[in-house]
N, CA, C and O of each residue as an XYZ file, in Angstrom:
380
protein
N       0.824     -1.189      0.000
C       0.000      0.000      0.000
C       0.871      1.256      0.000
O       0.561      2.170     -0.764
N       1.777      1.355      0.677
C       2.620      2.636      0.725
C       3.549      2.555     -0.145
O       4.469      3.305      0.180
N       3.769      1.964     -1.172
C       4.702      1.596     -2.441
C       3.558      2.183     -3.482
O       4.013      2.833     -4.423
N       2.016      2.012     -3.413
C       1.186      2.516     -3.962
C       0.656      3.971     -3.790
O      -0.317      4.430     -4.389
N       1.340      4.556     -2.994
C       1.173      6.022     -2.207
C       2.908      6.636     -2.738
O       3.430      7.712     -2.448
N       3.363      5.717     -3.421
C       4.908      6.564     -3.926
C       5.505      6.640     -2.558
O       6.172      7.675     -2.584
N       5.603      6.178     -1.559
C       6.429      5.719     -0.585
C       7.666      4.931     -1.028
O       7.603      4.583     -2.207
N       8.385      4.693     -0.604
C       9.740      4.177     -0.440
C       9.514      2.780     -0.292
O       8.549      2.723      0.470
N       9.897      1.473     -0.624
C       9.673      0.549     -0.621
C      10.118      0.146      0.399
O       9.366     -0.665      0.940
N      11.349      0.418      1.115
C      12.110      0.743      2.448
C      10.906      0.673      3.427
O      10.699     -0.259      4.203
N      10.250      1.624      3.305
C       9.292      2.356      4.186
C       7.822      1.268      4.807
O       7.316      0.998      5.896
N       7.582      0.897      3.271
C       6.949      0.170      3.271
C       6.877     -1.888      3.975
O       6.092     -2.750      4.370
N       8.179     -1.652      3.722
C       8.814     -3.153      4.700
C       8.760     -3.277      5.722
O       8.241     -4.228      6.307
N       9.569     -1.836      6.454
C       9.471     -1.899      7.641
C       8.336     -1.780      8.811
O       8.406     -1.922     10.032
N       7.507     -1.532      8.130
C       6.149     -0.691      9.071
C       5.288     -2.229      8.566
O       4.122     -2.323      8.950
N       5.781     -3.210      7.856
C       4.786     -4.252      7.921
C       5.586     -4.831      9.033
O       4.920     -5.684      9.619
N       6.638     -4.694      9.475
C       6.814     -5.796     10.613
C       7.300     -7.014     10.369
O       7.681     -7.749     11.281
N       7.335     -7.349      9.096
C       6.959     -8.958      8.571
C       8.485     -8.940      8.401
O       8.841     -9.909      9.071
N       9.621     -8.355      7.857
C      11.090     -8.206      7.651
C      12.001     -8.090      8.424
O      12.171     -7.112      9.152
N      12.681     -9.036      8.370
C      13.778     -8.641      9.645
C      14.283     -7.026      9.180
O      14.190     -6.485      8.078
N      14.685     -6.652     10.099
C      15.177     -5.090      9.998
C      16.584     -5.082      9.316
O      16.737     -4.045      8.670
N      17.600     -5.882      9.269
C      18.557     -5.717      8.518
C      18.078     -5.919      6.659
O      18.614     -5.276      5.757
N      17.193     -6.750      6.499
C      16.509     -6.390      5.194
C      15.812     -5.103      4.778
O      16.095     -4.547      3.717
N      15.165     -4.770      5.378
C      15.100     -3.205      5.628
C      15.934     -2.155      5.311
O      15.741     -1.395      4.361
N      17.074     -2.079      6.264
C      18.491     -1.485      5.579
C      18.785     -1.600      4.162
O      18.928     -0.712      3.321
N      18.852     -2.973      4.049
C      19.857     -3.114      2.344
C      18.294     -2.946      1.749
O      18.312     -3.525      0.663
N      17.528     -2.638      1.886
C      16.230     -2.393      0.669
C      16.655     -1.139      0.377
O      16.975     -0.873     -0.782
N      16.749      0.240      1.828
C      16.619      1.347      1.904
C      18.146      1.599      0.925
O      18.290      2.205     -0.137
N      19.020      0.961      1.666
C      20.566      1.470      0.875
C      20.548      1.253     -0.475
O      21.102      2.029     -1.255
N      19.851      0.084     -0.891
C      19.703     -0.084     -2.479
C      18.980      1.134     -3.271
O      19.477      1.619     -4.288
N      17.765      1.580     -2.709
C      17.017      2.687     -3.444
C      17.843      3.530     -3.635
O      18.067      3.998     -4.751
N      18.640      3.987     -2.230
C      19.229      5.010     -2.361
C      20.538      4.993     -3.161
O      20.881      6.114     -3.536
N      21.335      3.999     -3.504
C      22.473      3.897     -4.297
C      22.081      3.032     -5.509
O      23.018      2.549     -6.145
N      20.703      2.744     -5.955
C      20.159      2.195     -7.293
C      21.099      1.334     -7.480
O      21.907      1.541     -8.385
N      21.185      0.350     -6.787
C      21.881     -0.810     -6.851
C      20.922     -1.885     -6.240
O      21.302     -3.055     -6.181
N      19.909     -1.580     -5.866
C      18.744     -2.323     -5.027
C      19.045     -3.883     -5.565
O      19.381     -4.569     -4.600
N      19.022     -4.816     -7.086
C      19.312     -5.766     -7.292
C      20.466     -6.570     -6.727
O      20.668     -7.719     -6.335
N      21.021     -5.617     -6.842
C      22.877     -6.305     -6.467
C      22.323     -6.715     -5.147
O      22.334     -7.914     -4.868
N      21.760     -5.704     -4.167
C      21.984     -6.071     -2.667
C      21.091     -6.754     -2.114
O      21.189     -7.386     -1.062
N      19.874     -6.617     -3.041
C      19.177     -7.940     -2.585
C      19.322     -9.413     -3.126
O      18.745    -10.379     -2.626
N      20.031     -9.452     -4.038
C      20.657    -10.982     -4.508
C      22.034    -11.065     -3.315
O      22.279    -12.131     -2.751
N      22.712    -10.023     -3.088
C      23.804    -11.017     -1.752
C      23.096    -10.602     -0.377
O      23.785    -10.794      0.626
N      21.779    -10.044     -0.179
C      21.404    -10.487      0.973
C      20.640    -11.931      1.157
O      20.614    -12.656      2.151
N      19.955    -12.129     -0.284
C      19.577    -13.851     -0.752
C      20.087    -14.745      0.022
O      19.785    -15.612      0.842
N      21.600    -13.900     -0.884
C      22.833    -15.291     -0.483
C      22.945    -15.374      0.940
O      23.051    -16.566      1.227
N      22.977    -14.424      2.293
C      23.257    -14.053      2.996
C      22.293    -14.844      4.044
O      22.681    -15.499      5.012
N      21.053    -14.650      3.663
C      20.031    -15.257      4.184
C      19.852    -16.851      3.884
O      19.044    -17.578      4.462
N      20.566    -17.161      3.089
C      20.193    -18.750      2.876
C      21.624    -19.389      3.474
O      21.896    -20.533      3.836
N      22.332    -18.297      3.428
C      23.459    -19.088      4.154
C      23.255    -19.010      5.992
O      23.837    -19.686      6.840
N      22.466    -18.189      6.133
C      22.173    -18.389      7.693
C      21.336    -19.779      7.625
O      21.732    -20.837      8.114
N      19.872    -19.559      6.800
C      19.259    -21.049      6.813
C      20.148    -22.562      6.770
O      19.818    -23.657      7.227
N      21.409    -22.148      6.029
C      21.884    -23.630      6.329
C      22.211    -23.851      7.266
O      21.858    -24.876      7.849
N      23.460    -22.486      8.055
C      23.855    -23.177      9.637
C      22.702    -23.094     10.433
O      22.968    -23.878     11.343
N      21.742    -22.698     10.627
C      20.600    -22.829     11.362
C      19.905    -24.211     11.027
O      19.109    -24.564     11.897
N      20.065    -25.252      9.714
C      19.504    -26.235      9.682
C      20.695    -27.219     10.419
O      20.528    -28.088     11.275
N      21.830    -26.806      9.834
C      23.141    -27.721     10.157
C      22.897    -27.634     11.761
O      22.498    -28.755     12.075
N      22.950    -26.892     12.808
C      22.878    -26.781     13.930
C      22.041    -27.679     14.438
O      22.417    -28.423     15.344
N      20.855    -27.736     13.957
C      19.485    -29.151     14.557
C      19.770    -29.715     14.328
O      19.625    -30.599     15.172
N      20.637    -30.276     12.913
C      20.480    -31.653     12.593
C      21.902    -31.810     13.618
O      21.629    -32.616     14.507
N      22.553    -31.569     13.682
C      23.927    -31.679     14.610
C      23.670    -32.123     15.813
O      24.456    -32.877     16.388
N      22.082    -31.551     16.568
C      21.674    -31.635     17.631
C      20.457    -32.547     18.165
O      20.235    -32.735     19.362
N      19.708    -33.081     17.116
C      18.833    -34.046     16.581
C      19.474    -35.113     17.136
O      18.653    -35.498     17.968
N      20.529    -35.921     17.215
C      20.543    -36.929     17.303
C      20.477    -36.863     18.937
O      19.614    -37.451     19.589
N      21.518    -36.060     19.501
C      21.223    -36.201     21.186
C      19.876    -36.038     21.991
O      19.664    -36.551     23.090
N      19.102    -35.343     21.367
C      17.854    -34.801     22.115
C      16.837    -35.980     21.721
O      15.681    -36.105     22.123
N      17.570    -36.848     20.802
C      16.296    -38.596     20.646
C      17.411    -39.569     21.474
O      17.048    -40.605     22.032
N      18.803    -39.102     21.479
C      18.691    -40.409     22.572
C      18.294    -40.193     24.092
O      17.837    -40.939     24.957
N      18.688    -38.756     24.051
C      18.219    -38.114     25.472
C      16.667    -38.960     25.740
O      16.439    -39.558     26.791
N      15.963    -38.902     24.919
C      14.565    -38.765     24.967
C      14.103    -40.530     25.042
O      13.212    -41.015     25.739
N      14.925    -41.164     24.196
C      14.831    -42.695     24.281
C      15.480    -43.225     25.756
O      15.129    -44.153     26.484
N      16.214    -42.565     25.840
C      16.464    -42.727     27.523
C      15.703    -42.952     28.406
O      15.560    -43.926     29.145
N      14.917    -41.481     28.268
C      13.746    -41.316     29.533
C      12.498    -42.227     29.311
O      11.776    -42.539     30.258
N      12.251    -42.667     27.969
C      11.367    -43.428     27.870
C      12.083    -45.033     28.798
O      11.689    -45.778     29.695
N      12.973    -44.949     28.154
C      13.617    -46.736     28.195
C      14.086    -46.636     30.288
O      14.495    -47.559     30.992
N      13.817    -45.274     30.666
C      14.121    -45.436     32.078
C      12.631    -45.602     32.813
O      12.372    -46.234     33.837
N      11.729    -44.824     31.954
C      10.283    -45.333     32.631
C       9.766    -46.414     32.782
O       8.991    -46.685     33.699
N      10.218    -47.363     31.683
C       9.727    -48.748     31.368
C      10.422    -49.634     32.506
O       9.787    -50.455     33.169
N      11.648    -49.413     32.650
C      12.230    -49.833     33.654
C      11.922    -49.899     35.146
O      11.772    -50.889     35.861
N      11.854    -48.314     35.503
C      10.909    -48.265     36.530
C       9.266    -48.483     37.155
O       8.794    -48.610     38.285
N       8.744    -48.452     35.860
C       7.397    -48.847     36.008
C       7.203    -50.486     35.901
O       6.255    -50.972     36.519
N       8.264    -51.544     34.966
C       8.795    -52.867     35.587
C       9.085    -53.000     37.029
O       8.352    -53.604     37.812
N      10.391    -52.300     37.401
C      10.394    -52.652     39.032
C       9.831    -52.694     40.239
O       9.690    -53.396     41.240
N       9.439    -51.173     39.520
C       8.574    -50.748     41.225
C       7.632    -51.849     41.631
O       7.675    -52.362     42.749
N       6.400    -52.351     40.275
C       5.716    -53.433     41.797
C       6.866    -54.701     42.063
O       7.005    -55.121     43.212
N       7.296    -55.008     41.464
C       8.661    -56.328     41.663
C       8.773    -55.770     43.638
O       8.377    -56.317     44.667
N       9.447    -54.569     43.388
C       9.986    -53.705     44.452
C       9.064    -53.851     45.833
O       9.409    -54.166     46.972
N       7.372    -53.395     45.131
C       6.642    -52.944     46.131
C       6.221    -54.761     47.046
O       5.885    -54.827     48.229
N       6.321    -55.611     46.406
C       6.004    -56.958     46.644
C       7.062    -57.198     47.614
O       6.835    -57.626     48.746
N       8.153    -56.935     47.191
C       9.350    -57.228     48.118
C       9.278    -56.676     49.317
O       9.627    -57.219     50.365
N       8.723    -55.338     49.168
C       9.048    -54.584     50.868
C       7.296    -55.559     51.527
O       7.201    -56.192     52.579
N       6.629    -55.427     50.898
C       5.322    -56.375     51.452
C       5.252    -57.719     51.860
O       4.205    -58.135     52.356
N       6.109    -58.362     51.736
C       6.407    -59.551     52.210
C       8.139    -59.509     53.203
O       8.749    -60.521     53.549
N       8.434    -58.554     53.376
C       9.647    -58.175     54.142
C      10.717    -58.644     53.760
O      11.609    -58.712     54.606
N      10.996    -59.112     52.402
C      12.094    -59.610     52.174
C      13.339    -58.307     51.765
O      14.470    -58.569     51.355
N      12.940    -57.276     51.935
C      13.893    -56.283     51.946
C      14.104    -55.477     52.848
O      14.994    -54.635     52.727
């Protein structure tokens, strides 16, 4: 709408909220140095190279947080096995 009011396209990004604010910048610096293409193809790049270490990071971390998690399962099963074993034992005083 404010790109349709001859606003600044800059202007218009930022007041939606929806853009990270460093996109914002290189929109505004592009208008203003009419290079707007250049800087939004290496902020592209810029941005997809965060998406990879941000994917690389989970998957890096993915594997501990399922064995973590197969743990706590494989420790419930365990304990929910013993305890009556357990509770029988103290009920007949053999412990």
């Amino acid at each position: 709408e404010e790109v349709k009011k001859g606003e600044p396209l800059a202007s218009g990004l930022g007041e939606s909220g929806h853009f990270p604010p460093l996109l914002v910048q290189i929109v505004s610096i592009g208008e203003q140095t009419g290079k707007l293409d250049e800087l939004l193809l290496n902020a592209a790049d810029t941005f997809d190279d965060e998406a990879d270490a941000a994917i690389s990071r989970f998957i890096a971390i993915l594997p501990a947080v399922l064995i973590l998690l197969l743990a706590v399962v494989i420790g419930f099963i365990i304990v929910a096995t013993l305890l009556p074993i357990l509770m029988m034992g103290f009920g007949t005083g053999l412990f």
